[in-house]
N, C-alpha and C positions, 0 to 999 in steps of 0.2 A: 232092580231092573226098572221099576216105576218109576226111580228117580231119573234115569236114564233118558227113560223116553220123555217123558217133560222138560227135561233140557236141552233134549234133540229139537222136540217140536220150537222150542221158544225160538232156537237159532237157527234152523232151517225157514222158521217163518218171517224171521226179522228180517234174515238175508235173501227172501225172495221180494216184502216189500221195500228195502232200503237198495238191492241190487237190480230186481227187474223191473219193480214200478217204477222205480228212481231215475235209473236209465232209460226206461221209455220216457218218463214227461220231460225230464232233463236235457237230457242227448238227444231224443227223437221226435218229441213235444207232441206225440201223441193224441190224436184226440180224445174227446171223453168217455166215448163208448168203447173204446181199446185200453183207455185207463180201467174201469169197469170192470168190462173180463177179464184183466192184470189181476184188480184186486180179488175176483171170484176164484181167480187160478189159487194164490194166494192162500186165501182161507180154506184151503183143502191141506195144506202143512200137516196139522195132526195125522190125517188120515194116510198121510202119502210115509210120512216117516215110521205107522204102527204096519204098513205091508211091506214096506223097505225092509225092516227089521222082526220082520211076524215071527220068523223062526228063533229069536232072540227073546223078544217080549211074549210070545204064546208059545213054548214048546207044550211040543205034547198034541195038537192041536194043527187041525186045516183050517185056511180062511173062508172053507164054505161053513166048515162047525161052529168057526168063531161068529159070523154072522146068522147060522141058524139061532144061534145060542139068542145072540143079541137081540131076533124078532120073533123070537119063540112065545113071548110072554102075551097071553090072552089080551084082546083089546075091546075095551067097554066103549062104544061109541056117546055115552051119557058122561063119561070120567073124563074123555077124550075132550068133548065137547068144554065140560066143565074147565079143565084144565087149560082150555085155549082161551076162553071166557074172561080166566081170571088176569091171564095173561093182557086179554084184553083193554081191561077195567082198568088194569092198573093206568097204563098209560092213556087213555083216555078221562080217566078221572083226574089224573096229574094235572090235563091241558083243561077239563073245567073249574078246576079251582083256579088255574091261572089266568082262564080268561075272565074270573069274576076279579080276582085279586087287580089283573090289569085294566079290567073296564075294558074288555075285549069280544069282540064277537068268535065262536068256536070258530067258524070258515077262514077267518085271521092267520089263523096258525096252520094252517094246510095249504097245500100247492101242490098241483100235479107233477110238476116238475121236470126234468128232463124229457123223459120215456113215457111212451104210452102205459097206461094202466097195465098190459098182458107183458111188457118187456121188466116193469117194475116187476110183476109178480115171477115173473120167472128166473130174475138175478137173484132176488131176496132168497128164492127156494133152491136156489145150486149155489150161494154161498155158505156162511155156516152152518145153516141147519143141515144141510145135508154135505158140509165137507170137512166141518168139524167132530159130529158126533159121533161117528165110530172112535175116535180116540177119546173125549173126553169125558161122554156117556156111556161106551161100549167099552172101553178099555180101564177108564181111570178110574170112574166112577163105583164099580164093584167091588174093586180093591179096595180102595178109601174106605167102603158102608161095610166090608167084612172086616176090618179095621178097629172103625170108631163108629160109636152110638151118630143115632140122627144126626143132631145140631151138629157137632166136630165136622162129620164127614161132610156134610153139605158146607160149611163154611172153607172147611179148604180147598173144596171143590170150587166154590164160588173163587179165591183168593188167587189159585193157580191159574183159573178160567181169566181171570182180570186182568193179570199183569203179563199173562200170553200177549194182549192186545196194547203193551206199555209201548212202543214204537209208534201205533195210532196215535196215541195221546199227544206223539210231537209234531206228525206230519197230517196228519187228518183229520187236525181239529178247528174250531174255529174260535176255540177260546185259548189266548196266553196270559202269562202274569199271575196276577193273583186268583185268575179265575180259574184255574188249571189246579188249584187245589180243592176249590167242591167238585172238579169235573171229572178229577180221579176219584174222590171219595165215593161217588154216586156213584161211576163204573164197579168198582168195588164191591160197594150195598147190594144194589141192582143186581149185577153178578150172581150175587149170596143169595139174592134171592128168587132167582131162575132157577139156581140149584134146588132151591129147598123147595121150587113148587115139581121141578121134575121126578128128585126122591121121593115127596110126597105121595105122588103118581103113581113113579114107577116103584114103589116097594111092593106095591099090591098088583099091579099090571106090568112084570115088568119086561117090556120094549119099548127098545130104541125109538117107535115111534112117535111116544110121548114127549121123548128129547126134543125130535123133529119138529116135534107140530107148534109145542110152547117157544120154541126157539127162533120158529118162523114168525107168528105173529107177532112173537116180539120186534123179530126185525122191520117187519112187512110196513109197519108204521110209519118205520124210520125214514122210508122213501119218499113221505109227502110231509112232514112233518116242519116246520119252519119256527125256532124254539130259544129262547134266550138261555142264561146258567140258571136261572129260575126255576126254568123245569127240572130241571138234573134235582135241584134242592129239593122241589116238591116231592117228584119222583122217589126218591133216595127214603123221605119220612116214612112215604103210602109203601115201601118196599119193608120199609124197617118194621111197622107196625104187619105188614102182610106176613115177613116171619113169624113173627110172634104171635098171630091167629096159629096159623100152623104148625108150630112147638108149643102149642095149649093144645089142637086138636089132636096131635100126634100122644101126648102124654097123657092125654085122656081116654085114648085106646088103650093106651100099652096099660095103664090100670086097669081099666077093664077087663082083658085078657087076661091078667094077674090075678082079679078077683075069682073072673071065671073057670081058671085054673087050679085056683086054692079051693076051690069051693068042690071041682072036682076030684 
């Protein structure tokens, strides 16, 4: 049934951006801020097709239990924090080593951009983060870690999450050619590695809203953000080494817990 609904989600979302974005800018030429809430309608696909089919994919189960379940899980506002933090760093640390690399001032790389700051922060927050994750933190993501150990389930989770968004890649990017190969790899890594800070997270706290929050400030950047394929590269290392703090930190519990088990 898992497989199911991940191949619902792909094709119900490809086909709302390649049928209703497309038709709006195409046929109706739409302006930008109607393009905008196209795309935000859009990035609710998982969610729309796990309550389409709730009694398929959850039997057993109401969609108030299925959501009790999902924000059930105790929330540390210092784990919270931390977790948004890291989210943070990441990409900020990315655009300072690029502005050192390019002999660049940090203000360089940022632009207010279309929207006022409150209209930014409010797309960013009723797109993915909050129209994606009940499907692929509340629905996919349990199954997967009941599954397979850490590392597995977080990388397939990253892998599914990735190539969800493979239709972006041709219509909503700004990179073609040869540059469209670190631009998928990064989405990829990146991806994998959203995953493995959410699990991280939520093994120990686990609610949805930790999906939310890492999810969001991931995006939230993206709105002022003005970036070559450079960053994707840089990005893509500080994400690959970021796993790998985290499957040191993580395997270094799980002994401990072992020790303190045997010892018991």
């Amino acid at each position: 049934m898992i497989r199911k609904y991940i191949i619902a989600s792909y094709l119900v979302f490809w086909f709302m951006v390649l049928g209703i974005c497309g038709t709006a800018s195409m046929v109706f030429h739409c302006p930008q801020v109607v393009m905008r809430i196209l795309s935000n309608v859009c990035a609710w696909a998982p969610t729309i097709v796990l309550l389409a089919g709730f009694k398929k994919f959850c039997p057993g189960i109401t969609v108030k239990q299925f959501y009790k379940k999902a924000f059930s899980g105790k929330i540390s506002i210092a784990t919270l924090l931390l977790a948004a933090l890291i989210t943070l760093c990441a990409t900020m640390g990315t655009v300072s080593i690029l502005s050192v690399i390019q002999k660049k001032t940090l203000s360089s790389y940022f632009s207010l951009g279309t929207y006022p700051f409150w209209a930014s922060f409010l797309f960013s927050i009723t797109t993915g983060p909050t129209g994606e994750e009940s499907g692929w933190r509340g629905y996919v993501r349990p199954y997967l870690n009941a599954k397979y150990h850490f590392f597995k389930a977080s990388i397939l989770q990253g892998i599914i999450w990735a190539f969800w968004h493979t239709v972006l890649w041709f219509v909503d990017s700004d990179f073609m050619g040869l540059q469209l190969i670190p631009y998928i790899l990064s989405n990829v890594i990146v991806m994998s590695g959203l995953c493995f800070i959410m699990n991280f997270f939520m093994e120990k706290h686990d609610n949805l809203v930790y999906g939310i929050v890492v999810h969001f400030c991931f995006n939230f950047l993206y709105c002022f953000l003005k970036v070559d394929i450079w960053f994707y590269i840089i990005l893509s290392a500080i994400y690959i080494a970021l796993i790998a703090v985290l499957c040191l930190i993580k395997a270094k519990k799980t002994d401990e817990r072992s020790t303190t088990n045997n010892h018991i």
